[in-house]
N, C-alpha and C positions, 0 to 999 in steps of 0.2 A: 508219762501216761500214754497209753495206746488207743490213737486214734483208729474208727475202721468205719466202713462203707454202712450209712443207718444209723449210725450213733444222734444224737443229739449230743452239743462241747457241752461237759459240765463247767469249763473254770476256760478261761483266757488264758493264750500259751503261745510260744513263739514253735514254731516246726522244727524238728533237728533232724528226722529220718520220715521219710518216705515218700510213694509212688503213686502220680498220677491223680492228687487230691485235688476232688471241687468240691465247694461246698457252697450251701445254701444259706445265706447271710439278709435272706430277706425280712424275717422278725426285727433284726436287727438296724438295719439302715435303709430299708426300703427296696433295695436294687434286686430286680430281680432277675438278670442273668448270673449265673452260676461264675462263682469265684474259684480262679486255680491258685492252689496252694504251693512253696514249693521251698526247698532251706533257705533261711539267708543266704551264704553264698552263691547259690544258684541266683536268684533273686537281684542281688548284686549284679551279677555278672551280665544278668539281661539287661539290667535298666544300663551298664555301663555302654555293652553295645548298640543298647537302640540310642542312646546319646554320640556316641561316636557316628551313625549312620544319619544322626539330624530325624532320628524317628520318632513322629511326635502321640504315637496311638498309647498314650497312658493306660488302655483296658486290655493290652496285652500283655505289661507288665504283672508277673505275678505277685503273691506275696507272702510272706512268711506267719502272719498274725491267723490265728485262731482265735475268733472270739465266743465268749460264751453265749448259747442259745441257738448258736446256729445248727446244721443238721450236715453231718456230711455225706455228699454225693455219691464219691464213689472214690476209690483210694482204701491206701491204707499208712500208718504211719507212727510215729512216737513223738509226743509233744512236750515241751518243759512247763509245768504250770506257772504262770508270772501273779495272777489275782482269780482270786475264787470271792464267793459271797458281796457282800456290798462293795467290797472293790474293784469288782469286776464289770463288763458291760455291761450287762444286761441285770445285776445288782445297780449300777447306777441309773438305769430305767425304772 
């Protein structure tokens, strides 16, 4: 499914392809600085290096999860849907 800049996530999805996503997750969990999105691998590969440099700023790791209800920022990209409806987040709100 193709995520893009204004959307509202219909369904919960992991990231496979794309650039430069933030999005707004504050419906969701409260927080309200802007989340950067970014592929698992990429994601990985940050959180391994900031562990090898002893770097402890957990909010600059990115992360790959889409949830639903959120709003995204600004980006663009292609998402795998994993839960839509009651099984999804904001179905389980």
């Amino acid at each position: 499914m193709a995520v893009a800049n204004g959307m509202e996530v219909p369904a919960d999805g992991l990231l496979i392809s794309g650039a430069d996503i933030l999005t707004d997750e504050s419906a969701m969990t409260g927080e309200t600085l802007p989340i950067k999105k970014d592929v698992l691998a990429k994601c990985i590969a940050l959180r391994d290096q900031m562990i090898a440099e002893n770097n402890k700023e957990q909010h600059e790791l990115s992360s790959p999860i889409l949830m639903s209800g959120s709003r995204v920022l600004q980006g663009e990209g292609k998402m795998l849907v994993v839960a839509v409806g009651k099984l999804s987040a904001l179905g389980k709100i």
